[in-house]
C-alpha positions in Angstrom: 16.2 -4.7 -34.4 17.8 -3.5 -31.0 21.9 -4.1 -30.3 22.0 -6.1 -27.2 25.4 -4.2 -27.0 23.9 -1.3 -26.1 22.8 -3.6 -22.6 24.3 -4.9 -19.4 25.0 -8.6 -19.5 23.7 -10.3 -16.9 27.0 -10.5 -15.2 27.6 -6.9 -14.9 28.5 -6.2 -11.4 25.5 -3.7 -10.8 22.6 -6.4 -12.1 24.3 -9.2 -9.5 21.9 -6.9 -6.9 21.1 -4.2 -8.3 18.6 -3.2 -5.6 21.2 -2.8 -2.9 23.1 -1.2 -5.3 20.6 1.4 -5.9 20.2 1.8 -1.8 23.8 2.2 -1.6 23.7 5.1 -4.4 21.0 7.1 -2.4 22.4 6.4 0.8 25.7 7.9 -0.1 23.8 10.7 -2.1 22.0 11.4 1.3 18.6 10.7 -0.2 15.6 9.4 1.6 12.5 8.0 -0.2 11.4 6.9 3.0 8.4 9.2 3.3 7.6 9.4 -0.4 7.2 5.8 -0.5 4.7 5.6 2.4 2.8 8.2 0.7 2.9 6.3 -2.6 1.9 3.2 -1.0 -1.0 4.8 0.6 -1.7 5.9 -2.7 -1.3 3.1 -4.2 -3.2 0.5 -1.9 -6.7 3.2 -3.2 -9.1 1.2 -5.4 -8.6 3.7 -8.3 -11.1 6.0 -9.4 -9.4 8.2 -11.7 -7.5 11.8 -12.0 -10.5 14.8 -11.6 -11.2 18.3 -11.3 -13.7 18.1 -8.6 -13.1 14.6 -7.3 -16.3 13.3 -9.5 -15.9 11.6 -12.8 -18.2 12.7 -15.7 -19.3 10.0 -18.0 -19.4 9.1 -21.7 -16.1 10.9 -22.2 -13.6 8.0 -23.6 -16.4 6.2 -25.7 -14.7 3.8 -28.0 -14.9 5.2 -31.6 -15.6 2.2 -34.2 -13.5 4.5 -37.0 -10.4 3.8 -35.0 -7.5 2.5 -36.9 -4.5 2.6 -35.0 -2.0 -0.1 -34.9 -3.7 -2.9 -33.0 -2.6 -5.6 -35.3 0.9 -4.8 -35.9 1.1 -4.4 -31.9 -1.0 -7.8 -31.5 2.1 -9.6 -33.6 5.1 -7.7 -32.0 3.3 -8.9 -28.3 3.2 -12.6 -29.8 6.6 -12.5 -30.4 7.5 -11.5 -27.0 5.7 -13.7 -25.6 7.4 -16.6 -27.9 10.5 -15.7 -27.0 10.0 -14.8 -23.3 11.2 -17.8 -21.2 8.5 -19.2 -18.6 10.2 -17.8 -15.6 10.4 -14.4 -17.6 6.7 -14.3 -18.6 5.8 -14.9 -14.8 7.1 -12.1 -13.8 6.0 -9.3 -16.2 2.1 -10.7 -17.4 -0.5 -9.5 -14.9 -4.3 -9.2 -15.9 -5.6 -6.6 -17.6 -7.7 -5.7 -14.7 -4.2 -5.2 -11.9 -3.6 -3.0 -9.8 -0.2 -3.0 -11.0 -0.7 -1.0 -13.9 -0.5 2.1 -11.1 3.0 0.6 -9.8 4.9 2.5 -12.3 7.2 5.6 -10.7 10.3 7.2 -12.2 12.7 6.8 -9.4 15.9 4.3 -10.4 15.4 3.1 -7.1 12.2 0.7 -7.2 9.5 1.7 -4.5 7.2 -1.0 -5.7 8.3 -4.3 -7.4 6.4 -4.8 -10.7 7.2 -6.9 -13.6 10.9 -7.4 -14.6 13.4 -5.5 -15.3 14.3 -5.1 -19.0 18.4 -5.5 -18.2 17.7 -8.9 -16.5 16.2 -10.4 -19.4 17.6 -12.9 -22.1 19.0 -10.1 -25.3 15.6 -12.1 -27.2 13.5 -10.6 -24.9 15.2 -7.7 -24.3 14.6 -6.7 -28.0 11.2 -8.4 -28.4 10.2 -6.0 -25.4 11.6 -2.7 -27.4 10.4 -3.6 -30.7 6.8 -3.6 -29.1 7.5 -0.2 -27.8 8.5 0.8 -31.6 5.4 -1.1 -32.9 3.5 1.1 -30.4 4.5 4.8 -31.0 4.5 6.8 -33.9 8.2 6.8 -35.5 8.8 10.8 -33.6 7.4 9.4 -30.2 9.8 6.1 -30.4 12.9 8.4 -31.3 11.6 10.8 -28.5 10.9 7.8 -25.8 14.2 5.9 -27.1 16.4 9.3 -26.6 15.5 10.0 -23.3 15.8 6.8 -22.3 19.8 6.5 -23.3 20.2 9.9 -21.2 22.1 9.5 -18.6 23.3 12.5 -15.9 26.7 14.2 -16.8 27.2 14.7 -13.0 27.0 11.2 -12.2 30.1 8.8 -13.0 28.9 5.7 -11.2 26.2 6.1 -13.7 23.0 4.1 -12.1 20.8 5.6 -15.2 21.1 2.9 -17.6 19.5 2.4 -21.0 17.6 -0.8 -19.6 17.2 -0.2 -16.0 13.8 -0.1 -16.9 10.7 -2.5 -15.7 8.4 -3.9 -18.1 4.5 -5.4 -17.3 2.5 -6.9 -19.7 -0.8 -6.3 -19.3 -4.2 -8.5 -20.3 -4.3 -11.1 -23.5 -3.3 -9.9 -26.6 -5.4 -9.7 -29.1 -6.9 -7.5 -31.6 -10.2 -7.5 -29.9 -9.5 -7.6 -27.0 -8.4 -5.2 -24.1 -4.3 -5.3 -23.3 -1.5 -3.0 -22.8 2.4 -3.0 -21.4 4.1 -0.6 -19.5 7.4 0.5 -19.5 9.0 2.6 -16.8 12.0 3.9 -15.1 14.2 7.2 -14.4 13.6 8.9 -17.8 10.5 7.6 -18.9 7.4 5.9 -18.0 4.9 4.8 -20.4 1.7 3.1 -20.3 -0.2 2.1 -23.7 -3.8 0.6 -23.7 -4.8 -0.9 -27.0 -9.1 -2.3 -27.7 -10.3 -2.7 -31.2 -7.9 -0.1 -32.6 -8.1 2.4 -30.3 -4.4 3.3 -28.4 -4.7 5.1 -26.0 -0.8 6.3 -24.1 -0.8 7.9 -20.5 -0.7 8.2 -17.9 2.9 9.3 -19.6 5.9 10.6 -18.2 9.6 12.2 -20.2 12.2 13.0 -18.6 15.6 15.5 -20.5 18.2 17.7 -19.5 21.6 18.3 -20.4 22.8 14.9 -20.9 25.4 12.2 -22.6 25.5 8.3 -22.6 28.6 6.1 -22.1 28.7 5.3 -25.9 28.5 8.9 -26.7 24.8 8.4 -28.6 23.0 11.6 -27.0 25.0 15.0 -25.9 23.1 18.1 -24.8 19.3 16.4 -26.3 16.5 18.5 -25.0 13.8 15.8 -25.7 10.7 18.9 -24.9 12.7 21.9 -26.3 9.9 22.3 -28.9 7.2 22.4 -26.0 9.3 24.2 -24.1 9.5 26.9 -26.8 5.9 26.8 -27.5 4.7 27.4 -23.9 7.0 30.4 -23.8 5.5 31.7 -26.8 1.9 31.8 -25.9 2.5 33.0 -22.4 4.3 36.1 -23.8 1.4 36.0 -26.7 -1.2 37.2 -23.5 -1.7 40.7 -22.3 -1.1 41.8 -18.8 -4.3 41.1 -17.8 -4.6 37.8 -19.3 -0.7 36.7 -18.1 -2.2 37.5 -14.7 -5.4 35.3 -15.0 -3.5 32.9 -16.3 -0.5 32.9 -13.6 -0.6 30.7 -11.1 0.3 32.2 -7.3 3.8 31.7 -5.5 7.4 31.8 -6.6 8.6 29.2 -8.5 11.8 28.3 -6.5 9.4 28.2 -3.3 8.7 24.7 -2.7 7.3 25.3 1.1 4.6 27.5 0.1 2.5 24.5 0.2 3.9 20.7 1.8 0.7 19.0 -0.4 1.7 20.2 -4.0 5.2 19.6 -3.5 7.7 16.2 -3.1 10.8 15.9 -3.7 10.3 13.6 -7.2 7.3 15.9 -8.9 8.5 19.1 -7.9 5.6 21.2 -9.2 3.8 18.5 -11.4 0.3 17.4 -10.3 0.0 14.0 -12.4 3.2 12.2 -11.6 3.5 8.7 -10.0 0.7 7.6 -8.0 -1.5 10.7 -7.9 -4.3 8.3 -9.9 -7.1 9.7 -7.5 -5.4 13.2 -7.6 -8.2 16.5 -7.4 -6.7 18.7 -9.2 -9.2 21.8 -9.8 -8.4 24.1 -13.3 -6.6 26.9 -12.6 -5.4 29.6 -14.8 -7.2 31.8 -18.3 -9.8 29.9 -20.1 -9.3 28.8 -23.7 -12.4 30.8 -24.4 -11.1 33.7 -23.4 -8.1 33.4 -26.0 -7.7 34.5 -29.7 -8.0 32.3 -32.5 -4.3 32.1 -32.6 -3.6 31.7 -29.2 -6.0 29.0 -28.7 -4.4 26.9 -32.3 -1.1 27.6 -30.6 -2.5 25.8 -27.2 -3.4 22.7 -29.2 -0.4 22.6 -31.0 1.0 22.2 -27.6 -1.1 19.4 -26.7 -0.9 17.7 -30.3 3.1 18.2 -29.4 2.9 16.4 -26.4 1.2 13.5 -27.8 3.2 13.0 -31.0 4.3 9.7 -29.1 0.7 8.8 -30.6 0.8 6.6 -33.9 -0.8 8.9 -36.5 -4.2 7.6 -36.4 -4.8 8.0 -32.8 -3.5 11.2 -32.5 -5.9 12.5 -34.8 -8.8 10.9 -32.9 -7.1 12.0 -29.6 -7.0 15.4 -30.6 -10.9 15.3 -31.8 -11.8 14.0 -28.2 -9.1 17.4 -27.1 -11.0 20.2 -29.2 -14.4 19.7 -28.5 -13.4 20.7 -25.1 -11.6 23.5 -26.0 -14.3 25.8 -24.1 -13.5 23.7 -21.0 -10.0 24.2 -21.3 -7.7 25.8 -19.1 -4.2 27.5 -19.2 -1.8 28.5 -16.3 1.8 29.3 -15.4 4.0 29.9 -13.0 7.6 31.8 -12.9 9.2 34.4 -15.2 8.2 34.9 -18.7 11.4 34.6 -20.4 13.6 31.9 -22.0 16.4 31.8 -19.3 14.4 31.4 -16.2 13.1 28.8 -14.4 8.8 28.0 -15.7 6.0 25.6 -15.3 3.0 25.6 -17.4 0.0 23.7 -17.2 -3.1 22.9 -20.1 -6.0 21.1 -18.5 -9.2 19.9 -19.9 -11.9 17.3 -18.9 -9.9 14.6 -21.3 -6.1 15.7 -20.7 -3.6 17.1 -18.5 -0.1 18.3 -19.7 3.0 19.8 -17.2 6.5 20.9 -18.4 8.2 21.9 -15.2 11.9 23.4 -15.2 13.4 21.4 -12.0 17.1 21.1 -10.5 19.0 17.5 -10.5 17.6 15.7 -7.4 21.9 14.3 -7.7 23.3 17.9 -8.2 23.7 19.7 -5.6 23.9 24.0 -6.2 22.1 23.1 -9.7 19.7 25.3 -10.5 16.3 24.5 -12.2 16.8 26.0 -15.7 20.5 24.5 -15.9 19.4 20.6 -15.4 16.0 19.1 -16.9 12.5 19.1 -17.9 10.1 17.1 -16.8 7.0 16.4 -19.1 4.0 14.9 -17.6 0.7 14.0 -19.0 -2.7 12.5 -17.2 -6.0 11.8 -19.1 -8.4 12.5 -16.7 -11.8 11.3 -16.2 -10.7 7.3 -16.6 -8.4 7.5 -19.7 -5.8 6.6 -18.0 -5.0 3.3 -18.5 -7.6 3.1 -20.8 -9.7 2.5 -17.9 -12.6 4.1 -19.7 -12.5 2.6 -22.7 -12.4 -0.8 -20.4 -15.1 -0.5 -18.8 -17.4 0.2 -21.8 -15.9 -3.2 -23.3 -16.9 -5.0 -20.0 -20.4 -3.6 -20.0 -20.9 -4.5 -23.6 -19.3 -8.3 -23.0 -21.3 -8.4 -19.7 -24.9 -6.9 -21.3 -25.1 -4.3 -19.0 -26.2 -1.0 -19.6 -23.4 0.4 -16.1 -21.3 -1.2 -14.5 -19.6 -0.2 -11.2 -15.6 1.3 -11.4 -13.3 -1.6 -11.8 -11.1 -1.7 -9.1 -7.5 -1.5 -9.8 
């Protein structure tokens, strides 16, 4: 079970309104989400469709499997208990339908652009740890220890410390039940989570990690690099192509040039393409085709993507990484910056079923800090409808409904 120690009480001076606290922080930091929050909004108020290459979804690509066998049960009794120890007022706040648009409300910001659900460090310490110990039930034991990490990091830079191990908003989404469509969410500065679980299928992303150099207030992390193994990897299979390939597979511009182009860049992605409310996002493939990469090279790009999604429980993984290699033909490889370990670097794997981004960026609190020197930020979109599981929930309203289509549920 989770130490409540570890939390704020409910009379810490930054919960008693914590929203003008966080104003206050970027005010004084000389921050303004002003116009990344109309642009999220705008975003946001979409009927969602789903992340593409082409801005058309292709079919039949997140059929339900009836092997599945990840942890639906376990998850089912771990969300029962929640719920059992949720008070009333609590469980009005963080349940929403399955079908809600708020399941796109998530961003990483501290500072809320959106209110959604509640936030864990204003719960009773029962719910608190009922909430946490459905995020364990969800993950595989390396993807809890990986989420749970990056979520006690906290910037060295920053005294006043507004990056808390529970400033964190939690939804619950749908009825639980083992046959039946629901998820949670769980998001904030470090990490943002959304899991989807039908009939034993879990399905995690869109997904979002956060690390950098880094310590917590009771000493528990110092200097964790949460992606240093994908980090490494990426290197190593850039450096693994020729020149010619490196080139096909390099992406154009400099990577400290954020002006090159206003639409790819904001001040919270950087050079990621499936962060916070980019659910509709076209993003076409860019870079050197898997085909066009040695039996090695292309192992070492699934090990990537298997990497990445070691937050999966065991089970799922495997069938996630089926649904990844038989579109290995279709999948695509690019980069951007230096090819070397101390420099700045973003790279890119894209395929019809998912999207993964490491991007090198500097502290959005650090002034002079230089990409390399701060964090990583690790993003992941399934496109085509898996995000969400929105796939996977329309084939379970079609089959409830008797239809043989249905039109896109709007969320």
């Amino acid at each position: 079970m989770f130490s409540p120690d570890y939390f704020h009480t409910a009379s810490a001076p930054k919960l008693q309104d914590y929203h003008d606290y966080a104003q206050a922080h970027i005010r004084d930091r000389r921050i303004s989400l002003s116009p990344l929050a109309k642009k999220w909004l705008r975003n946001y108020r979409e009927p969602y469709k789903g992340f593409t290459a082409d801005g058309n979804i292709i079919p039949g690509l997140w059929k339900s499997n009836p092997n599945a066998n990840g942890p639906t049960q376990t998850m089912v009794d771990a969300a029962q208990h929640l719920l059992s120890v949720a008070s009333a007022a609590e469980k009005a706040r963080f349940r929403h339908l399955v079908t809600a648009r708020e399941w796109r409300a998530w961003s990483n910001p501290e500072v809320m652009v959106m209110e959604c659900g509640l936030r864990v460090d204003a719960m009773s310490s029962d719910t608190m740890c009922a909430v946490y110990e459905l995020l364990r039930e969800s993950l595989s034991p390396e993807g809890f220890e990986r989420v749970w990490t990056a979520m006690m990091m906290t910037q060295a830079e920053n005294q006043e410390d507004l990056h808390r191990i529970a400033g964190y908003q939690f939804c619950l989404f749908g009825e639980p039940g083992p046959f039946s469509p629901w998820g949670f969410n769980l998001f904030g500065d470090n990490v943002c989570v959304n899991v989807f679980t039908l009939g034993g299928e879990v399905v995690i992303g869109p997904f979002f990690v956060s690390s950098g150099l880094s310590f917590t207030e009771q000493g528990l992390v110092d200097g964790v690099q949460v992606f240093e193994r994908e980090e490494a990897a990426g290197l190593a299979l850039m450096a693994s192509l020729n020149l010619q390939q490196q080139r096909e597979a390099s992406l154009s511009g400099e990577i400290e040039d954020f002006h090159a182009d206003q639409d790819l860049f904001d001040p919270m992605d950087y050079r990621s393409l499936g962060g916070a409310h980019q659910d509709n996002r076209i993003v076409p493939y860019e870079g050197i085709c898997a085909a066009d990469l040695n039996l090695n090279q292309q192992q070492a790009l699934l090990n990537i993507v298997r990497s990445f999604n070691q937050v999966l429980p065991q089970e799922s993984l495997d069938l996630f990484m089926q649904r990844v290699e038989s579109y290995l033909g279709e999948t695509y490889f690019s980069w951007l910056g230096p090819v070397h370990a101390d420099a700045p670097f973003y790279f890119r794997i894209h395929s019809p079923v998912v999207m993964v981004e490491l991007d090198h960026q500097d502290g959005i609190m650090v002034p002079g800090a230089s990409s390399k020197q701060y964090r990583i930020h690790a993003t992941q979109r399934l496109p085509n409808r898996g995000d969400y599981g929105a796939a996977l929930l329309d084939e379970w309203v079609m089959k409830m409904a008797g239809f043989d289509r249905i039109g896109s549920m709007v969320r």
